[in-house]
N, C-alpha and C positions, 0 to 999 in steps of 0.2 A: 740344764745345759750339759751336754756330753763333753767325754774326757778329751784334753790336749787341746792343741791349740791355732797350729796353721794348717798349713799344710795341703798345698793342692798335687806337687809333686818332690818328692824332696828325696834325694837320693844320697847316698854315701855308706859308703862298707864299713862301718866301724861298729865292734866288737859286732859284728852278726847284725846289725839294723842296717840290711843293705835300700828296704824299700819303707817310706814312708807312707804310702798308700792316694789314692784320689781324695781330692778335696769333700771334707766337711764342715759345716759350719761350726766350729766344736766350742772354742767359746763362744764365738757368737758376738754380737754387741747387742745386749736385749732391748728390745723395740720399747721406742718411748709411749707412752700412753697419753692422754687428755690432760693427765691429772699431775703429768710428773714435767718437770723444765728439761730442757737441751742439757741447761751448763747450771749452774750450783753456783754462787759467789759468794763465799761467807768470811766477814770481815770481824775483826776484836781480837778479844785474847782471853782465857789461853790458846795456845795455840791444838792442844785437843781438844777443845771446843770449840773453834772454827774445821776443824777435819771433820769433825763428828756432824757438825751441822750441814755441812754441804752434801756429805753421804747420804745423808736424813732424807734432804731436801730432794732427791732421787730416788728414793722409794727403800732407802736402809740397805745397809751393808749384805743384807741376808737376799736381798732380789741378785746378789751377783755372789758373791760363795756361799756354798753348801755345806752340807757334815761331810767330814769326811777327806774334803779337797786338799789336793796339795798345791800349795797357792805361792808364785814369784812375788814379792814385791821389789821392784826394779828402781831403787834411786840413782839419782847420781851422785859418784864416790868418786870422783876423778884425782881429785887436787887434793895436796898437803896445805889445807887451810882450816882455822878454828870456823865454829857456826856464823861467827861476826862476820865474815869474808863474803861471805854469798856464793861461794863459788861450787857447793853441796847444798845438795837435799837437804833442808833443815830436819837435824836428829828428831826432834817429837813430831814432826809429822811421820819420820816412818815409822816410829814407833808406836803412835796412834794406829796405823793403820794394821800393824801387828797385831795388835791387841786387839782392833773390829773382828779382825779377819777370824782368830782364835776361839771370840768368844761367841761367832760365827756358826762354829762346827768346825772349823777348817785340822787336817789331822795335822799337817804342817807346814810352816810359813821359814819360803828360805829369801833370804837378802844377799846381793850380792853387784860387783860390779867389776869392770874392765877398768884398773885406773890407769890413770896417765903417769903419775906421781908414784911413788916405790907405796907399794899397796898396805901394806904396816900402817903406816906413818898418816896413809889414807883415813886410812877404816877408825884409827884413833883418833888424831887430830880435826878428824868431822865430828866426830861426836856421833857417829852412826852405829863404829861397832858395836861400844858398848851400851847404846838405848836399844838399839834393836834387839841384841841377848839378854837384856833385863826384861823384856816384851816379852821374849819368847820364840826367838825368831833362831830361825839355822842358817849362822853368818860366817860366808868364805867369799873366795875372791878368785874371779875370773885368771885362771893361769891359760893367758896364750900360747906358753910354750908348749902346755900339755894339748897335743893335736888327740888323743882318744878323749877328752875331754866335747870335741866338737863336731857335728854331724853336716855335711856338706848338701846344703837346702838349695834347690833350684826353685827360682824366681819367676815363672811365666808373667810376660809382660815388662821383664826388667827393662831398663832404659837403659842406666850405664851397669848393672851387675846381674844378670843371668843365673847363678847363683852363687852362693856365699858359704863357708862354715860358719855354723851358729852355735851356740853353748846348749848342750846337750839338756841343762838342767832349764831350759826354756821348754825344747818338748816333750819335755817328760812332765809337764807340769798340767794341771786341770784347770788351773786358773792364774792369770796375768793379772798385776795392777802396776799400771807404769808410775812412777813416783818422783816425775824431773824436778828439778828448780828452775824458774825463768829469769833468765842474764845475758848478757851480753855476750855477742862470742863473735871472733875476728875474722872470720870467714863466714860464716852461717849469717851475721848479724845478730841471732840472735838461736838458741838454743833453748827448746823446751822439749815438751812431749814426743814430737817425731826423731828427731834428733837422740832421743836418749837412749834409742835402741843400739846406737853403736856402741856400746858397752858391752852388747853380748855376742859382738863379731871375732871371730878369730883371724886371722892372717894379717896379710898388712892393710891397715887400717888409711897408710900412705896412701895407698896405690884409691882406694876410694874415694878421697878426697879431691883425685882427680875431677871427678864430675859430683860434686858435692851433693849438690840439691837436688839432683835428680837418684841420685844414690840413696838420699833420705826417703825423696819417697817411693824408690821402688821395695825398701827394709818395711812400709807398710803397707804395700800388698799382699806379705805374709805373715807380720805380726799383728795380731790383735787383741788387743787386752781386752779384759769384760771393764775395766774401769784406770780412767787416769784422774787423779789428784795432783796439780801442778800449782806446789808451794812458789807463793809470793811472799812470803812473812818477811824476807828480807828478798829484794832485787837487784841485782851487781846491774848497773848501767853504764859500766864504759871497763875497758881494759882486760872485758873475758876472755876465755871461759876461766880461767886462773883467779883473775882477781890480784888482791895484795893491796890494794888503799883503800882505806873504810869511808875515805870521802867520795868515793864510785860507788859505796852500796845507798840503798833509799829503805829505809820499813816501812811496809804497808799493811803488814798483821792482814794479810789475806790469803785465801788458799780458793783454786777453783777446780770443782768436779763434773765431770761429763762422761761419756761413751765415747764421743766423736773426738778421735785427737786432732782432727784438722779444724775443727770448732774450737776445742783446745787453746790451740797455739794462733787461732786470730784470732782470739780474745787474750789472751797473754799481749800480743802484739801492742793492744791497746795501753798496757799501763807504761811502753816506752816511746808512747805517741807516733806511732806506727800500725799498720793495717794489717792483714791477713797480704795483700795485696805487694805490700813490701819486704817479703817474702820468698824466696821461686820456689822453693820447696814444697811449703805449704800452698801456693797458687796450683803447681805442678800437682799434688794430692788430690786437689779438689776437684782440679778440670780429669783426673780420674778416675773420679768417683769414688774416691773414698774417704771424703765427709763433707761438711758445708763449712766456709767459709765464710760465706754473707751474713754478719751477723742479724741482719733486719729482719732475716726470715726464721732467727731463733727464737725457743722461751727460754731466757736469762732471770731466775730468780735471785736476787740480792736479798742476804741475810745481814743483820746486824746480830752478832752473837754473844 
C-alpha cells in the first residue's frame, strides 16, 4: 500500500504544502478475502491477547503495516479519568498495538490526541502516556492553538463541512490505526470509531457540533485508516463521554477489529442494545457508501481468547 493517507483534494499554505494532490487510494482499506472475517471479536483476558487475537483473526498485523512505516495510532485521550472510568482507550490496548505495529517493520509509531481535559493530566491519568512510551511509541498532544501544526483539507462531498484543518502528523503518516473506546456520549449517543477522528481537528470544534452526525461522516470520506481496533474491555454506558461513576462502566474483556469503520460502530452499537440504525451518523456513512452496516451481510468471527 502506498504512502499517506487521504486525500482527494486538500489544500492549505502551510510551511510550503500549498497543494495536496488528486486522490489516491493510499492506505487503502485491503480487500477482504474468502478466508479472512469482516469484523474480529475477541473476548477474555489479557487484554493483549484479546488485541493480538482479533488482528490474528484478519490476516495479522503484517497484511496492514510494512517495514519501514510511519504509523498513527489514534486513541482516545480526552478526559482526566483513571482506565476504571471508561471514558479512554484502555492503555494496554494501545500499547498492544504499538508493539504489533513495531515489531511489524514499522520505523515509527506516534500516539496522540485532541483532549478535552488539560492534556497532562490526560495523557497521565489514562494511563496511555506512559504505556504507549514503555511500547515504544512517540507520544505528544494535539496543540490547537498551534495553527502551523495543521493543514486545511478540503472535503468533496462534505454535507456540513466542505473542508476542515487537520493535524499535520495524520498526513504525513503511511499508516492509520484508529484505536477509539466504545461509551456513551451525550449527543452522539454514542461514540466510537467514526467519531474519534475529531481528535485530529483543529479550529473550533463548537462550530462542528452544529450538524454533528453528518460532520462525522463527512471526517470519513477523507480519513481512512488500513485498521480500527475498538476497545470494549471496559464500556461507559451512561453519562459520557466523561464518565466519573463506576457504576456507568460495564467490563466485558472484549476488543473488536475490522477495516470497515462503519461495520465498526454497528457492531459496537450492539453491546449498548442498540443498532447500526440508532445511529445518524453511522446510518448517514453507510447510505454513502462508506462501509456496511447491516450486520447479516457480514462475516463476524468470535474468538474466545
Amino acid at each position: 500500500m502506498d504512502r499517506r493517507l487521504f486525500l482527494r483534494d486538500a489544500a492549505g499554505a502551510i510551511g510550503g504544502l500549498a497543494v495536496l494532490g488528486a486522490f489516491t487510494p493510499l492506505l487503502g482499506q485491503p480487500a477482504a478475502t474468502a478466508a479472512r472475517p469482516d469484523l474480529a471479536v475477541a473476548n477474555g483476558t489479557p487484554v493483549e491477547k484479546i488485541v493480538r487475537a482479533s488482528v490474528d483473526a484478519l490476516g495479522g498485523i503484517k497484511r496492514f503495516i510494512s517495514k519501514g512505516d510511519v504509523v498513527v495510532v489514534k486513541p482516545n485521550i480526552g478526559w482526566d479519568r483513571a482506565p476504571e472510568y471508561a471514558a479512554n482507550t484502555n492503555p494496554d490496548v494501545v500499547a498492544t498495538l504499538v508493539r504489533m505495529c513495531l515489531e511489524a517493520g514499522a520505523k515509527k509509531v506516534k500516539v496522540f490526541d485532541r483532549t478535552c481535559d488539560e492534556p497532562r493530566r490526560c495523557y497521565a491519568n489514562s494511563g496511555i502516556g506512559a504505556a504507549a512510551k514503555a511500547a515504544g511509541a512517540e507520544v505528544s498532544h494535539v496543540d490547537d492553538k498551534d495553527e502551523r501544526m495543521f493543514v486545511e483539507v478540503k472535503i468533496p462531498g462534505g454535507v456540513a463541512i466542505q473542508s476542515w484543518p487537520i493535524y499535520r502528523d495524520i498526513l504525513d503518516a503511511d499508516k492509520l490505526i484508529n484505536a477509539p473506546i466504545a461509551k456513551h456520549h451525550g449527543s452522539g449517543k454514542l461514540t466510537m470509531a467514526l467519531k474519534n477522528w475529531m481528535g485530529v481537528m483543529g479550529g473550533n470544534r463548537g462550530k462542528a457540533h452544529q450538524n454533528l452526525h453528518a460532520m462525522i461522516a463527512d471526517l470519513a470520506l477523507v480519513i481512512k485508516p488500513c485498521l480500527t481496533v475498538l476497545d470494549a474491555v471496559r464500556i461507559l454506558t451512561a453519562h459520557g463521554p466523561k464518565g466519573g461513576d463506576l457504576a456507568d462502566v460495564k467490563r466485558l474483556d472484549t476488543v473488536i477489529a475490522g477495516v470497515d469503520q462503519v461495520a465498526i460502530d454497528a457492531y459496537g452499537a450492539t453491546l449498548f442494545g442498540m443498532t447500526g440504525d440508532d445511529l445518524p451518523y453511522v446510518k448517514d456513512a453507510a447510505g454513502r457508501g462508506l462501509g456496511k452496516m447491516d450486520l447479516s451481510k457480514l462475516a463476524i468471527k468470535k474468538i474466545e481468547a
